[in-house]
PDB file with SEQRES, HELIX, SHEET and CRYST1 records, atoms N, CA, C and O in Angstrom:
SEQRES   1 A   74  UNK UNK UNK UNK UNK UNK UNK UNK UNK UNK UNK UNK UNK          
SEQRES   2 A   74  UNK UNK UNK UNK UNK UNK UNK UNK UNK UNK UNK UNK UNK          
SEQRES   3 A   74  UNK UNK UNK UNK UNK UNK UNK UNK UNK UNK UNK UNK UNK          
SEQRES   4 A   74  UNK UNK UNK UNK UNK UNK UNK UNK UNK UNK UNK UNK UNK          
SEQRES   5 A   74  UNK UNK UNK UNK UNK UNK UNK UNK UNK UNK UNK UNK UNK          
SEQRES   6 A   74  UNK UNK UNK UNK UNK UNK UNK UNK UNK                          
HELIX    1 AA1 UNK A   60  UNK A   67  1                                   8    
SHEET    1 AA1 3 UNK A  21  UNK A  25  0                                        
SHEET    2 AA1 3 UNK A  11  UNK A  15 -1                                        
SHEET    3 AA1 3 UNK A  32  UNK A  36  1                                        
CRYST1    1.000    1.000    1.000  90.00  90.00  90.00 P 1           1          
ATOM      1  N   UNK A   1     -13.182 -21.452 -10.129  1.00  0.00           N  
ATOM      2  CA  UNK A   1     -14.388 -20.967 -10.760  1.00  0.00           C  
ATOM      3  C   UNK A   1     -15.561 -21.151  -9.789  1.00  0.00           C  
ATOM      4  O   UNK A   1     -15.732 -22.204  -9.174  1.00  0.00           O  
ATOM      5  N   UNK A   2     -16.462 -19.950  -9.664  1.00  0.00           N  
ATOM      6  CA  UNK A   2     -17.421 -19.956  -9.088  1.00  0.00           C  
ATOM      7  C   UNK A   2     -18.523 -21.220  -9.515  1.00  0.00           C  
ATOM      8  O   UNK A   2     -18.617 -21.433 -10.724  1.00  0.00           O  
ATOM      9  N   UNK A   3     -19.493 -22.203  -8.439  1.00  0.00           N  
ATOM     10  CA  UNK A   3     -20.337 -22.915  -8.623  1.00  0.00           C  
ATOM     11  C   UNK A   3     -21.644 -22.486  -9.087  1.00  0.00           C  
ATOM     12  O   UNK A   3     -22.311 -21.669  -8.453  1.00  0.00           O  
ATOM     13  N   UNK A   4     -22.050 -23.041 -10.235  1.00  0.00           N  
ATOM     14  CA  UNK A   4     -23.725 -22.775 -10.452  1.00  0.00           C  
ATOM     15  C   UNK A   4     -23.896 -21.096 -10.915  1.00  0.00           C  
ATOM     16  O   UNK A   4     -24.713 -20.235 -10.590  1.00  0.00           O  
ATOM     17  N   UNK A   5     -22.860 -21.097 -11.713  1.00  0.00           N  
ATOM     18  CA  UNK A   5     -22.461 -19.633 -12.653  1.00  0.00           C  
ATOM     19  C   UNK A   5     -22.914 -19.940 -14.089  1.00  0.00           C  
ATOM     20  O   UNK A   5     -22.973 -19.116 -15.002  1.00  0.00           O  
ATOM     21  N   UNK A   6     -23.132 -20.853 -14.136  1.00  0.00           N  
ATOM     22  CA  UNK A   6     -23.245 -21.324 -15.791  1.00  0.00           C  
ATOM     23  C   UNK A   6     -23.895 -22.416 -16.058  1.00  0.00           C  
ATOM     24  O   UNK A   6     -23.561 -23.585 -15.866  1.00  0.00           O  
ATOM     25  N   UNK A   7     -25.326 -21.755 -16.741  1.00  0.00           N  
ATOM     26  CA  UNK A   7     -26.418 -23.036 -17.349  1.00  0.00           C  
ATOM     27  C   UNK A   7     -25.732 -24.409 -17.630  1.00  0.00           C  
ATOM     28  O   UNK A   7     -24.580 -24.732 -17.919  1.00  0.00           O  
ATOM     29  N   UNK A   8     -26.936 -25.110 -17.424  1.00  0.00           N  
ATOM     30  CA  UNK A   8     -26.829 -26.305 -17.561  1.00  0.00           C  
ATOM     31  C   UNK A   8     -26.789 -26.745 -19.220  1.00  0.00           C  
ATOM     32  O   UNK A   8     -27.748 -26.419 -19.919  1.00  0.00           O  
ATOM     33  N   UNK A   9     -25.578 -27.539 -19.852  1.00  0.00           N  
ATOM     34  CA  UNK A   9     -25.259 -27.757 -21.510  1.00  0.00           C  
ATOM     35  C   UNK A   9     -25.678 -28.838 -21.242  1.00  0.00           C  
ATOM     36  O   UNK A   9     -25.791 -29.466 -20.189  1.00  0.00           O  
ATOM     37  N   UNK A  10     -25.950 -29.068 -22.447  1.00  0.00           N  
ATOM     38  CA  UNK A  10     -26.890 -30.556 -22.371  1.00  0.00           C  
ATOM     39  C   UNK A  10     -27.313 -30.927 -24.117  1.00  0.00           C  
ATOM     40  O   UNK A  10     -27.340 -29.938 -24.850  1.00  0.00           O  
ATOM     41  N   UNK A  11     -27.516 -31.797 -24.528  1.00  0.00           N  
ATOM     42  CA  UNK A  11     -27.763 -32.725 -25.613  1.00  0.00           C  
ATOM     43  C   UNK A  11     -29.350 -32.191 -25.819  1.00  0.00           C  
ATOM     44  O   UNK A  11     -30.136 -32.353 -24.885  1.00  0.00           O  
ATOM     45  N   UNK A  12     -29.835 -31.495 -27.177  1.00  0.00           N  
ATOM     46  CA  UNK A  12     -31.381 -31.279 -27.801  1.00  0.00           C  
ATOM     47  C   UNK A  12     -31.195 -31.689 -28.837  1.00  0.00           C  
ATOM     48  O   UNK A  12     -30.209 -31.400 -29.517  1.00  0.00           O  
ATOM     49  N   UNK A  13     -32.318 -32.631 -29.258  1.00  0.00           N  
ATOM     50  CA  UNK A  13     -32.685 -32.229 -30.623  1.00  0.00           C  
ATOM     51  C   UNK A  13     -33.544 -31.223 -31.407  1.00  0.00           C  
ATOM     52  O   UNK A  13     -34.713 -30.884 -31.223  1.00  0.00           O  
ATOM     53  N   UNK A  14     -32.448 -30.753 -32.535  1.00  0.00           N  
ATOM     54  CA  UNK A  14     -33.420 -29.538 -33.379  1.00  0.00           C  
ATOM     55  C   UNK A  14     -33.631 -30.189 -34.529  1.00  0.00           C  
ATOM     56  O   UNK A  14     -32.743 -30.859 -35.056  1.00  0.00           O  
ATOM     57  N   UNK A  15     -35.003 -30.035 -35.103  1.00  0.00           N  
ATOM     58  CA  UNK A  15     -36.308 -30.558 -36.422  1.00  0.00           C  
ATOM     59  C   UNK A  15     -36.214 -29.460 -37.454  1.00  0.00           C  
ATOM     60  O   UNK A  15     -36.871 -28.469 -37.134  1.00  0.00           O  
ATOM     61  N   UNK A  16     -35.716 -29.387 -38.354  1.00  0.00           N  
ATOM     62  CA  UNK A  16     -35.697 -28.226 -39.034  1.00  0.00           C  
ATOM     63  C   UNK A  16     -37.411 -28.236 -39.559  1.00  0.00           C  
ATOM     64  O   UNK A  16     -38.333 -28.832 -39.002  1.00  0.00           O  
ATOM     65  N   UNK A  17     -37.495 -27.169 -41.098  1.00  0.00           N  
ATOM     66  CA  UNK A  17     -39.190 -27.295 -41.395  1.00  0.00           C  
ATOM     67  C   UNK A  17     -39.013 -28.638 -42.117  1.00  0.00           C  
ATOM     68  O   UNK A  17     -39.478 -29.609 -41.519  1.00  0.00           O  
ATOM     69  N   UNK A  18     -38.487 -28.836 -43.167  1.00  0.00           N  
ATOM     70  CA  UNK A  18     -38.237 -30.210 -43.778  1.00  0.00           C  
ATOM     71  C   UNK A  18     -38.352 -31.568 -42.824  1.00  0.00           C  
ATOM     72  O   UNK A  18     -38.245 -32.692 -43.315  1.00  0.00           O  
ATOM     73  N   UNK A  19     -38.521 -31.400 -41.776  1.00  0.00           N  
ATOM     74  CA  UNK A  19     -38.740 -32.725 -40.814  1.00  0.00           C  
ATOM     75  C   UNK A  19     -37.115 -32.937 -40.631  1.00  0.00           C  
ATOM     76  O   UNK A  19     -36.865 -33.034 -39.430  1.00  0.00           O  
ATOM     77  N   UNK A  20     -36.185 -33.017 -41.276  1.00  0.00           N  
ATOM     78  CA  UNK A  20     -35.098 -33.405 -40.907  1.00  0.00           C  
ATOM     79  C   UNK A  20     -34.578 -32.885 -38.866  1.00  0.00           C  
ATOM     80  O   UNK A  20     -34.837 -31.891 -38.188  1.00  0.00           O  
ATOM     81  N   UNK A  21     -33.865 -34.047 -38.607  1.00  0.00           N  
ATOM     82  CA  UNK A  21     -33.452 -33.113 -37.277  1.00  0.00           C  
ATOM     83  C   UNK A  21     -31.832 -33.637 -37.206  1.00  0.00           C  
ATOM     84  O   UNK A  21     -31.366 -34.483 -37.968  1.00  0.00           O  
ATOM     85  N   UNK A  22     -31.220 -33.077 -36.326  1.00  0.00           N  
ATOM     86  CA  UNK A  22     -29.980 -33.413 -35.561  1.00  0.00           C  
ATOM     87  C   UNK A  22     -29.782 -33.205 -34.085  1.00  0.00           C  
ATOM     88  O   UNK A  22     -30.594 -32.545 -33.436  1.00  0.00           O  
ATOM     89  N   UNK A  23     -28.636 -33.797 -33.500  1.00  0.00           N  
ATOM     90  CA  UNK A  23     -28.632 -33.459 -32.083  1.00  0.00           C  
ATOM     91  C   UNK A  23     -27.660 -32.193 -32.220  1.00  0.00           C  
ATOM     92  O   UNK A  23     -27.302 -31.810 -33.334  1.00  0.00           O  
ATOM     93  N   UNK A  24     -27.246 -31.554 -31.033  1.00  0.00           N  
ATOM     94  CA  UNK A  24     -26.640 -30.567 -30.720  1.00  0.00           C  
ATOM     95  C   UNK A  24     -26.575 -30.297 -29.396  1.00  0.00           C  
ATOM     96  O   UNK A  24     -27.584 -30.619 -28.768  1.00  0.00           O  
ATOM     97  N   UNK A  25     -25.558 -29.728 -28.686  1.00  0.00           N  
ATOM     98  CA  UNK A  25     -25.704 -29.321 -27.242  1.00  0.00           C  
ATOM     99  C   UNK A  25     -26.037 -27.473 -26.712  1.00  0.00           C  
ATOM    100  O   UNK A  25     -25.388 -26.488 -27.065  1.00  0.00           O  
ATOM    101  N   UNK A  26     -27.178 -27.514 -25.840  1.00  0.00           N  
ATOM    102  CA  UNK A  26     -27.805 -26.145 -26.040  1.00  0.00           C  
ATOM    103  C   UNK A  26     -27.927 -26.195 -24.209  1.00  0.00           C  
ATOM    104  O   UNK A  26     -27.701 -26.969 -23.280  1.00  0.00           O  
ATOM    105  N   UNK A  27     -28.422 -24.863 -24.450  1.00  0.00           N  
ATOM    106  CA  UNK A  27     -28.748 -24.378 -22.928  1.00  0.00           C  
ATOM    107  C   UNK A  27     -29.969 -24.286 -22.914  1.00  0.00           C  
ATOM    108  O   UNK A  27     -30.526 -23.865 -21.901  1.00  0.00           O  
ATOM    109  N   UNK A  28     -30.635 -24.629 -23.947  1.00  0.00           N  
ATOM    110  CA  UNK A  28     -32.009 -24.522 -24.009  1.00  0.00           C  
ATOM    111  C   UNK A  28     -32.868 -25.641 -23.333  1.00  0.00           C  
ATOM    112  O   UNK A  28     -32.386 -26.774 -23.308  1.00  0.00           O  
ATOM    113  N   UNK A  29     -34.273 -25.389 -22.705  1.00  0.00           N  
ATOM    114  CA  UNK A  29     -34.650 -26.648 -22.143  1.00  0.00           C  
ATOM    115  C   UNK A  29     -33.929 -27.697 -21.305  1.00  0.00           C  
ATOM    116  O   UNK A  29     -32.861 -27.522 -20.718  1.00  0.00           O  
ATOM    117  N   UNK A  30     -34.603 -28.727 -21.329  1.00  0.00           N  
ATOM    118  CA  UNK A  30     -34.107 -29.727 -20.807  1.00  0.00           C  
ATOM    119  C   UNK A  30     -33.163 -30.911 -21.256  1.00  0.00           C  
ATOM    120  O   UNK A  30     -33.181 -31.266 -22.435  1.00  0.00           O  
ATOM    121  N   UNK A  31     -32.396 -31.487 -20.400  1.00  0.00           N  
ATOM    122  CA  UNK A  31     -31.465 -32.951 -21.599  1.00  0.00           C  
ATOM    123  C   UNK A  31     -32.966 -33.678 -22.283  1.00  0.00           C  
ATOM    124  O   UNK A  31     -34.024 -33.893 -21.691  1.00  0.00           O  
ATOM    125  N   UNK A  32     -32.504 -34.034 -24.171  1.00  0.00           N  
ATOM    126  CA  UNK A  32     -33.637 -34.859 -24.378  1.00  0.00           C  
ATOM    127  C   UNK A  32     -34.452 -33.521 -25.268  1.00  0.00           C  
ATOM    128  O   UNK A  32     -34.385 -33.620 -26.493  1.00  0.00           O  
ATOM    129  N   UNK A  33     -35.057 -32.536 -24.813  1.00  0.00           N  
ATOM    130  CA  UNK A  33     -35.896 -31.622 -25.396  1.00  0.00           C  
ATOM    131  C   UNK A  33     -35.819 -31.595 -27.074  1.00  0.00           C  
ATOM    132  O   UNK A  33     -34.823 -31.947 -27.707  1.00  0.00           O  
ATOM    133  N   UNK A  34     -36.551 -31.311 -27.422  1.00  0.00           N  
ATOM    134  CA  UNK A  34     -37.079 -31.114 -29.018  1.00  0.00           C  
ATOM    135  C   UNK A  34     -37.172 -29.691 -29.746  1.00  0.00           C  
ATOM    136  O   UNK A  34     -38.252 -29.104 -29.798  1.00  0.00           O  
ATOM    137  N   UNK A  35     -36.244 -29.264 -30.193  1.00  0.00           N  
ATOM    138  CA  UNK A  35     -36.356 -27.139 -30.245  1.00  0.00           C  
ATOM    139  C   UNK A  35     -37.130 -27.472 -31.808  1.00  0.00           C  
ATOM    140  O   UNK A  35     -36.331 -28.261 -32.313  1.00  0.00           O  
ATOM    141  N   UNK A  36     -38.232 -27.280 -32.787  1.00  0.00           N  
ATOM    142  CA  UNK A  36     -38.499 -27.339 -33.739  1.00  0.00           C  
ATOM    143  C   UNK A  36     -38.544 -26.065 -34.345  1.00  0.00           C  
ATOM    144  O   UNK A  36     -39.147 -25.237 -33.662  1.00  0.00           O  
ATOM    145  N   UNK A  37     -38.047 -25.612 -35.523  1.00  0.00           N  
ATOM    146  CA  UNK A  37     -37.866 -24.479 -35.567  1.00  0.00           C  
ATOM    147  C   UNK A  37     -38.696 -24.023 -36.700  1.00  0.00           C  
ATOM    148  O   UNK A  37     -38.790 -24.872 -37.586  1.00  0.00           O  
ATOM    149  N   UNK A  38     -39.283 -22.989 -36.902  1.00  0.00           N  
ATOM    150  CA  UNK A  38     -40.100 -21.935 -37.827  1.00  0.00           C  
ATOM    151  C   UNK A  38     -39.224 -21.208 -39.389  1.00  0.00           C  
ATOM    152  O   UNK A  38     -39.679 -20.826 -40.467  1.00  0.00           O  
ATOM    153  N   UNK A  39     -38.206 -21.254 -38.987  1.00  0.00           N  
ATOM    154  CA  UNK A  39     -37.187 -20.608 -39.860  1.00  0.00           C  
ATOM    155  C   UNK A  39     -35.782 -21.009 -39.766  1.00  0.00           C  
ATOM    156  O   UNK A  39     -35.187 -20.876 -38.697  1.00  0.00           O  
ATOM    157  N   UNK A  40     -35.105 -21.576 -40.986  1.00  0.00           N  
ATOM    158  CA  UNK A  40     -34.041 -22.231 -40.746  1.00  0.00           C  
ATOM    159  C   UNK A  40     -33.020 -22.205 -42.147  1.00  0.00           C  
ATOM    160  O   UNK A  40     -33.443 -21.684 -43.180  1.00  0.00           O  
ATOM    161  N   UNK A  41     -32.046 -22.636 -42.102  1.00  0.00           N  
ATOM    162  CA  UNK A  41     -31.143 -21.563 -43.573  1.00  0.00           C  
ATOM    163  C   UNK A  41     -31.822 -22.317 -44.969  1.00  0.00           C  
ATOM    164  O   UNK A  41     -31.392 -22.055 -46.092  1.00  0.00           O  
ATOM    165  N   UNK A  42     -32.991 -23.330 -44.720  1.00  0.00           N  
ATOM    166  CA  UNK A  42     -33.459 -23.815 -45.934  1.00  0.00           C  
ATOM    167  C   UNK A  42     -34.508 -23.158 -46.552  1.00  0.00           C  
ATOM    168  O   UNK A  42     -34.802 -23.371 -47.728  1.00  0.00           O  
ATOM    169  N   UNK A  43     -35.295 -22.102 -45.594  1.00  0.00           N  
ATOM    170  CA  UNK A  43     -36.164 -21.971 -46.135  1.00  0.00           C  
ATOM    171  C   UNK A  43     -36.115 -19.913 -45.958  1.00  0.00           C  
ATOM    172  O   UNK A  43     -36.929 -19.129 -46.446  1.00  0.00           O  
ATOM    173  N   UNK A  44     -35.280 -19.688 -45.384  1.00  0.00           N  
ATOM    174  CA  UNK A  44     -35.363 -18.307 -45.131  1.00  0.00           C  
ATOM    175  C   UNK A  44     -34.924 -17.670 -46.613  1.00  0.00           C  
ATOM    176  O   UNK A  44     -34.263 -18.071 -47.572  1.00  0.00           O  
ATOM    177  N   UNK A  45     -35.605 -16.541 -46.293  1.00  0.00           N  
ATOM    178  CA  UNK A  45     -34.822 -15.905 -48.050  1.00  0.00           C  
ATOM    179  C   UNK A  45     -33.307 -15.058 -47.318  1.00  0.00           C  
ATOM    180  O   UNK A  45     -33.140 -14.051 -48.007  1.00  0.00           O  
ATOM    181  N   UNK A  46     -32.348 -15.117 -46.353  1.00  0.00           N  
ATOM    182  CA  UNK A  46     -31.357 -14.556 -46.165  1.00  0.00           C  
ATOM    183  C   UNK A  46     -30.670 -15.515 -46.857  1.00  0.00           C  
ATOM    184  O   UNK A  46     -29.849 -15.025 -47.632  1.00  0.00           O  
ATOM    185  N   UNK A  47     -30.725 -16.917 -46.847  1.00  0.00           N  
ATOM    186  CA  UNK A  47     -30.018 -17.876 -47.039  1.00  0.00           C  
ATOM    187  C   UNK A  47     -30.413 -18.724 -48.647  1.00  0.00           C  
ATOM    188  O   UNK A  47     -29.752 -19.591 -49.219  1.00  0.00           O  
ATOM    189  N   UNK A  48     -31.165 -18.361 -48.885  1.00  0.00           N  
ATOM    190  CA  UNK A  48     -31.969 -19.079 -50.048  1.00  0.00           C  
ATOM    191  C   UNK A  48     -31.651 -18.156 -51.548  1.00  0.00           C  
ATOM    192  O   UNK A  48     -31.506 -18.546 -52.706  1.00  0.00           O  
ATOM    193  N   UNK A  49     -31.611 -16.448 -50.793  1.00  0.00           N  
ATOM    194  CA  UNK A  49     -31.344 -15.687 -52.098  1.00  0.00           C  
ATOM    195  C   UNK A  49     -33.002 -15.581 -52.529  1.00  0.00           C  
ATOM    196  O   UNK A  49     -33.167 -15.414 -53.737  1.00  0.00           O  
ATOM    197  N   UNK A  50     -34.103 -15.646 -51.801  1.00  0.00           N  
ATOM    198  CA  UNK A  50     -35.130 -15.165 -52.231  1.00  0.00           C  
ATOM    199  C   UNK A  50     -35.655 -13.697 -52.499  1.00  0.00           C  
ATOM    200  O   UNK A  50     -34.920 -12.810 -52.065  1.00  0.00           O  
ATOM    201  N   UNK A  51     -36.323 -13.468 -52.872  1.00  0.00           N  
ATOM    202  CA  UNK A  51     -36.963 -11.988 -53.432  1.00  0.00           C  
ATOM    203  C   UNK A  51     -36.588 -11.207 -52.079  1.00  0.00           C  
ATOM    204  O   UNK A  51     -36.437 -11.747 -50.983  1.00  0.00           O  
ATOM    205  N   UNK A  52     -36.428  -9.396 -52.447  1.00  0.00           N  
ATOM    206  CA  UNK A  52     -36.162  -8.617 -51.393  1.00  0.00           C  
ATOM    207  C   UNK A  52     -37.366  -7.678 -51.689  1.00  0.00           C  
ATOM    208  O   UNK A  52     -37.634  -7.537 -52.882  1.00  0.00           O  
ATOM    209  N   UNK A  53     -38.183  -6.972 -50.721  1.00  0.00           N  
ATOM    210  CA  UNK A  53     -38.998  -6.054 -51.094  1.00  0.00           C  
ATOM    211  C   UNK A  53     -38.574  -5.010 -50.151  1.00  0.00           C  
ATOM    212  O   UNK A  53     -38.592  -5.390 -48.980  1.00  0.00           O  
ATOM    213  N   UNK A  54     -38.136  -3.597 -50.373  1.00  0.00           N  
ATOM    214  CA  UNK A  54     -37.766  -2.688 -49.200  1.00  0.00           C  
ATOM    215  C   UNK A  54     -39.120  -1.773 -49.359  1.00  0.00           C  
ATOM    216  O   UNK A  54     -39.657  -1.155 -50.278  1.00  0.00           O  
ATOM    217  N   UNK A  55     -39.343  -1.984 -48.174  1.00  0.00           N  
ATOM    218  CA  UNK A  55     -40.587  -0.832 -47.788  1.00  0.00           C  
ATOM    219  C   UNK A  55     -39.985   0.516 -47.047  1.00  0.00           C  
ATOM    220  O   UNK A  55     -39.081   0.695 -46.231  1.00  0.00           O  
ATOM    221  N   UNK A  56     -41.068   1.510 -47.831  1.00  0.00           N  
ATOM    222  CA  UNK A  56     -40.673   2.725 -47.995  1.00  0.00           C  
ATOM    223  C   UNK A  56     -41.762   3.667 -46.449  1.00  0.00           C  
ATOM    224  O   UNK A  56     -42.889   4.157 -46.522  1.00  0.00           O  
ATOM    225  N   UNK A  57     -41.173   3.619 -45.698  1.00  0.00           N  
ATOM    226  CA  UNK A  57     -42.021   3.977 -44.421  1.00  0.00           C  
ATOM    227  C   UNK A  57     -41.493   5.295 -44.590  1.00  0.00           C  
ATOM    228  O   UNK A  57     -40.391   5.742 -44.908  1.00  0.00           O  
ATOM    229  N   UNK A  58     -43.230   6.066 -44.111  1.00  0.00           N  
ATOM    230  CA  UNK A  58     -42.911   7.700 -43.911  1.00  0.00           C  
ATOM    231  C   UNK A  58     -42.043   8.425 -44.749  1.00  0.00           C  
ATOM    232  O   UNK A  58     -41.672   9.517 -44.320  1.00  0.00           O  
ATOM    233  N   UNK A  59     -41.585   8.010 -45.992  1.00  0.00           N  
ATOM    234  CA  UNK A  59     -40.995   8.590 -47.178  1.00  0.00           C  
ATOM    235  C   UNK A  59     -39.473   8.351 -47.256  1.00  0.00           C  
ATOM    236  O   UNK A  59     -38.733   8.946 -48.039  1.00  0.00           O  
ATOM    237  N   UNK A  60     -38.998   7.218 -46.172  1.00  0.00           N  
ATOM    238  CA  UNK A  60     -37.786   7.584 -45.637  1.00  0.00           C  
ATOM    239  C   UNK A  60     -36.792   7.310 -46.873  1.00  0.00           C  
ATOM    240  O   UNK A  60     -35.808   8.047 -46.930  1.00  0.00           O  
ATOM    241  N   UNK A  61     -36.948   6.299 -47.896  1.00  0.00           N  
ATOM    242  CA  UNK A  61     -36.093   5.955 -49.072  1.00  0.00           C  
ATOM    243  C   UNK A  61     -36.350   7.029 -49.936  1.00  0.00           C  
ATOM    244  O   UNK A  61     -35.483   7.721 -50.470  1.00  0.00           O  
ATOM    245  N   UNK A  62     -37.428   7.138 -50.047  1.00  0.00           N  
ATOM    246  CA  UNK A  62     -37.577   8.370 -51.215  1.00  0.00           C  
ATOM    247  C   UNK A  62     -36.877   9.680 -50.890  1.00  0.00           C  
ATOM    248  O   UNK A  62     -36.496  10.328 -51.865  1.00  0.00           O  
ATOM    249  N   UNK A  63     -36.605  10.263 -49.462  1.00  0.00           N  
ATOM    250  CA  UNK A  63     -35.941  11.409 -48.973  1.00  0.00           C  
ATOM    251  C   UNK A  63     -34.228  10.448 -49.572  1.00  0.00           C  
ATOM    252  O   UNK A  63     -33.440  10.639 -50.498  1.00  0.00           O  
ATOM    253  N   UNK A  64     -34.286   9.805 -48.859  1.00  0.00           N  
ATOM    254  CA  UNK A  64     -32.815   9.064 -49.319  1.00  0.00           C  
ATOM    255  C   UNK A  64     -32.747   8.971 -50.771  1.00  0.00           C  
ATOM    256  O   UNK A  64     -31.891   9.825 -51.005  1.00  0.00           O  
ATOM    257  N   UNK A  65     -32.972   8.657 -51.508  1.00  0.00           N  
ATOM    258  CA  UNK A  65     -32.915   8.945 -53.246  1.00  0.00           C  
ATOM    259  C   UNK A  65     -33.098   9.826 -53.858  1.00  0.00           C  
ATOM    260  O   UNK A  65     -32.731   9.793 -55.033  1.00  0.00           O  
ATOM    261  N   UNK A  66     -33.848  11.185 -53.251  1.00  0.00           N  
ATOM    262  CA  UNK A  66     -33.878  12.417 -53.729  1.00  0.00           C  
ATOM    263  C   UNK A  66     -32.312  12.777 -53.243  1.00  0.00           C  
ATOM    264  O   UNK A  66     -31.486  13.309 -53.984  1.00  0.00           O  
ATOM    265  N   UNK A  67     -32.073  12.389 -51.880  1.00  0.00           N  
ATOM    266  CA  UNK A  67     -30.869  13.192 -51.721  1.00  0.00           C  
ATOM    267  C   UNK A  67     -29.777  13.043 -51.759  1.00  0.00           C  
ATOM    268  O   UNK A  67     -28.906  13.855 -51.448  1.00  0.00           O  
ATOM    269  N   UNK A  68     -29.591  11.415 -52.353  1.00  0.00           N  
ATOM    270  CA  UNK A  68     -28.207  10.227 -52.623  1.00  0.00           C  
ATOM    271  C   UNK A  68     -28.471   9.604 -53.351  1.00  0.00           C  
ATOM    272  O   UNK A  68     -28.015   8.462 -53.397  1.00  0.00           O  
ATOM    273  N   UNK A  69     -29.576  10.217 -54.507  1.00  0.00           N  
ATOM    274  CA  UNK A  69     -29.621   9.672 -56.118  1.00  0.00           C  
ATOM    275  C   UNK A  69     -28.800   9.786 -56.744  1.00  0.00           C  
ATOM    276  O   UNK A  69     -28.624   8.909 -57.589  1.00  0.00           O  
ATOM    277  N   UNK A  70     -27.826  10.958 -56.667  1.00  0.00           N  
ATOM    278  CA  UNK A  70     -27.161  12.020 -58.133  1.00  0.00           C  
ATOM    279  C   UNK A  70     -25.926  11.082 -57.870  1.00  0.00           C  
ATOM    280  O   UNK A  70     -25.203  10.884 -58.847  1.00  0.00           O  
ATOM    281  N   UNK A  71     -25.616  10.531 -56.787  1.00  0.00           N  
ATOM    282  CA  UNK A  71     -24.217   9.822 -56.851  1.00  0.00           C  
ATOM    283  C   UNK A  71     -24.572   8.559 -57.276  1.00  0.00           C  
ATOM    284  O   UNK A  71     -25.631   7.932 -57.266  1.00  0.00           O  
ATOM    285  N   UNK A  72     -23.005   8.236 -57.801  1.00  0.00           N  
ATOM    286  CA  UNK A  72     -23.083   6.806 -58.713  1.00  0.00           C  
ATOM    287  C   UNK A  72     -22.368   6.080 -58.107  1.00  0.00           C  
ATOM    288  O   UNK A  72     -21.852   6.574 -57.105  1.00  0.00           O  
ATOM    289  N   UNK A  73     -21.992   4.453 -58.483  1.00  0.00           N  
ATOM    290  CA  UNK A  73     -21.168   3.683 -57.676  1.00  0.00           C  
ATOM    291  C   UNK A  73     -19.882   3.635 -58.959  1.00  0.00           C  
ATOM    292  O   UNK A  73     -20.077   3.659 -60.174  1.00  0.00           O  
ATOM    293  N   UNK A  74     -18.573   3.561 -58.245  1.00  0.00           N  
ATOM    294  CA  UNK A  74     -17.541   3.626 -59.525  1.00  0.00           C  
ATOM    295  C   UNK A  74     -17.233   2.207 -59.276  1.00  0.00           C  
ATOM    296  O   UNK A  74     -16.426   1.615 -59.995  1.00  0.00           O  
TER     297      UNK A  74                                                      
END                                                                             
């Protein structure tokens, strides 16, 4: 195997929003570094099952429901 082909793995800790953290090994930063993160499966609505709002840009759902309304799901 070729030398110095592949980042350096190394030991971070990640802080979720709750303050909680854990270690993990990343390519990110430096050995030691701190990744704190903005969005994480506690608080995101992918993971939480929070509210969905689909926005309707330039008519594009409404062309889609005029023209794949009449069908139903069996």
């Amino acid at each position: 195997m070729k030398q110095d082909t592949h980042p350096d793995y190394h030991f971070i800790t990640v802080v979720m929003t709750d303050g909680t953290s854990y270690q993990t090994k990343s390519t990110y930063g430096k050995p030691g570094d701190t990744l704190n993160l903005d969005i994480d499966p506690k608080t995101h609505p992918a993971w939480t099952g929070g509210g969905h709002q689909m926005l309707d840009r330039a008519g594009r759902v409404s062309r889609f429901n005029a023209k794949f309304g009449a069908f139903t799901r069996k």
